[in-house]
C-alpha positions, 0 to 999 in steps of 0.5 A: 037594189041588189043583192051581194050574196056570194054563197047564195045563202039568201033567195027572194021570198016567192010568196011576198008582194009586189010591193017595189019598196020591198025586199024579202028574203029567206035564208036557205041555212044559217046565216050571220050577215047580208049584204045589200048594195042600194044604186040608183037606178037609171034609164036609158034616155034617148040615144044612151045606153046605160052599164049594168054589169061588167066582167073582165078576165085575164088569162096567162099561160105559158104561151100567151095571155088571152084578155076578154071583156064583156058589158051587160047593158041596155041602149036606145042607140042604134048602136054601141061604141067601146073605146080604147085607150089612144095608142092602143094596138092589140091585133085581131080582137074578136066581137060577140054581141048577145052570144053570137058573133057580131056582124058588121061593126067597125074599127076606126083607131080607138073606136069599135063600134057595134050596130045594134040593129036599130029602128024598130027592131024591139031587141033595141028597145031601152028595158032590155039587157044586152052583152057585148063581149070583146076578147083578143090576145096579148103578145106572148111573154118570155123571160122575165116578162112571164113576171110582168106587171099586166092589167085587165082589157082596158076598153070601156063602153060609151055610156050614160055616167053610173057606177056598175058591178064589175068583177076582173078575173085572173088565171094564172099558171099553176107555178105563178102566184099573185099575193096583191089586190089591185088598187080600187079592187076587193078580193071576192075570194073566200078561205078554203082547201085548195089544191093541197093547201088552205088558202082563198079561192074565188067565191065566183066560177068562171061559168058562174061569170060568164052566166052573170055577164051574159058571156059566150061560153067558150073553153073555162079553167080546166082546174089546175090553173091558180085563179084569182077574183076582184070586185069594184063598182065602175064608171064609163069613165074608168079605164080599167087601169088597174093592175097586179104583178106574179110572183114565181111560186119555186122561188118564194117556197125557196126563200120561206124555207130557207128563211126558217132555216136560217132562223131554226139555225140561230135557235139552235147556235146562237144562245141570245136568240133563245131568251125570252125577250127574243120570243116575245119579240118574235111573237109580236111580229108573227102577230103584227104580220098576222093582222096587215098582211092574213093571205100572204102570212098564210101561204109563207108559212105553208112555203116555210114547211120544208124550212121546218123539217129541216131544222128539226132534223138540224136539232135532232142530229146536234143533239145526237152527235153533241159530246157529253159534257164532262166535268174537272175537279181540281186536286191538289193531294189527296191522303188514302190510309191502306190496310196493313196486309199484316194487320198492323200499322196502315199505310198512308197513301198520298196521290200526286197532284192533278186533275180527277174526272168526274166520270172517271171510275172509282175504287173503295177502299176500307177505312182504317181501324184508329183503334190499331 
């Protein structure tokens, strides 16, 4: 069995007993959840070799895409055998084989294959781990390409048929995104403060990998980079044909923006859009979006800020520079009585006919004295 602990919140229980139908653990802090995944375990027969653990990584930069694969594995062979899918040509590929560069193993067509210093030699002996790690670089994108679709190293080892861990790292450069899970993938990603924004970041490092596989540490990430991380169970037989497609990050910050403009815009002008039906309505599709698509949803309302700020400042200046709205009342005649300045009959005063403001200024005028 094995213990899927990304957080490392669960270790073994050091004083249990070495009863093998037993697993116990404690919890270094609160914890809600474990995860345990139970595999069968196989042993290599004669001549085989079995795949424990495999990682993948996937490294794009502006002027090329490194790609490196590494197997934890243990064999009786004399040998190990990776195979490439048929055609395939990747130029130079370098071979590192329990850390160190591997000598004397062969390239025929699609097959590589590796001696493992055979006979009885007891690094070959079938209860031990070994890691051979393949890594070679993929001709350099330009233009659109840079927006390609791109999958793992598609190499596989030739090996007895069991399903092993296997995770598939992806860097990218810091202007590029990646908002897809590969088919037949599980985003080892958790959700947290990254690089100004919140968003998922991978639950495992790139040393932490490169630990787990047993990998030669070579240069890692220096931090800027946006990295990316999925999970699967493989087979021997898989050919890691999975794949995903980036996107331009100044592209989608543009078009989230300015569609939130676009709708700040018809908040403000188009009436209709400010009933309650059209909230409710936009509501439910906020909430429906929420639910499918969380990742995504998440960086576009983030992108979408600059959108914000602009239409407030939209409604702010519309409502600064909107004329005030005036009022006509319609009159037809209208009859004042005037004082006499000799106190005797008052004048009748008839205005002509027309229209008065509302907010035109007004005058008082005595009232008449109907006693005379």
């Amino acid at each position: 069995m094995s213990l899927a602990d990304d957080r490392n919140a669960w270790v073994a229980d050091a004083a249990a007993g070495d009863d093998p139908g037993v697993l116990s653990l404690n919890a270094s802090g609160p914890a809600s959840s474990l995860a345990v995944t139970a595999l069968r375990e196989q042993s290599p027969g004669a001549g085989e070799a079995v795949v424990r653990r495999v990682w993948r990584q996937t490294w794009v930069t502006n002027d090329t895409t490194q790609q490196r694969v590494a197997f934890r594995f243990q064999s009786t062979a004399a040998e190990a055998s990776v195979v490439f899918p048929q055609g395939f040509d990747s130029g130079p590929i370098e071979v590192f084989f329990n850390g160190r560069s591997a000598e004397g193993f062969k390239r025929v067509d699609s097959r590589l294959t590796v001696p493992l210093n055979g006979g009885d030699d007891p690094n070959t002996r079938g209860d031990l781990e070994h890691t051979l790690e393949l890594r070679y670089f993929d001709p350099p994108p330009t233009g659109s390409a840079k927006l390609r679709r791109f999958g793992p190293c598609p190499a596989r080892l030739e090996a007895a048929t069991v399903m092993a861990p296997a995770y598939w790292e992806v860097i990218l450069p810091s202007d590029r995104l990646l908002l897809e899970t590969p088919v037949g993938f599980a985003a080892a990603m958790r959700w947290g403060y990254t690089g100004g924004a919140w968003g998922r970041r991978p639950t495992l490092t790139t040393a932490d990998l490169e630990d787990w596989a047993g990998a030669y540490n070579r240069q890692r990430p220096a931090g800027g980079e946006a990295r990316h991380l999925f999970f699967h169970y493989e087979t021997p037989a898989d050919s890691a044909a999975a794949s995903v497609r980036p996107i331009s990050r100044t592209t989608t910050v543009v078009a989230c923006s300015g569609g939130v403009l676009l709708l700040g815009l018809g908040l403000i002008y188009v009436r209709v859009l400010r009933s309650p039906a059209s909230f409710l309505a936009l509501t439910i599709l906020a909430v429906g979006a929420l639910l499918l698509w969380p990742g995504p949803l998440l960086f576009a309302a983030q992108a979408g800020l600059l959108g914000l700020v602009l239409a407030g400042l939209t409604a702010v200046l519309v409502s600064l520079l909107r004329a005030p709205d005036y009022q006509d009342v319609g009159v037809t005649s209208s009859n004042l009585l005037s004082p006499s300045a000799t106190g005797g009959t008052d004048t009748l005063i008839s205005l002509p006919m027309g229209s008065i403001s509302t907010n035109a200024p007004t005058a008082s005028l005595p009232a008449a004295d109907s006693t005379g």
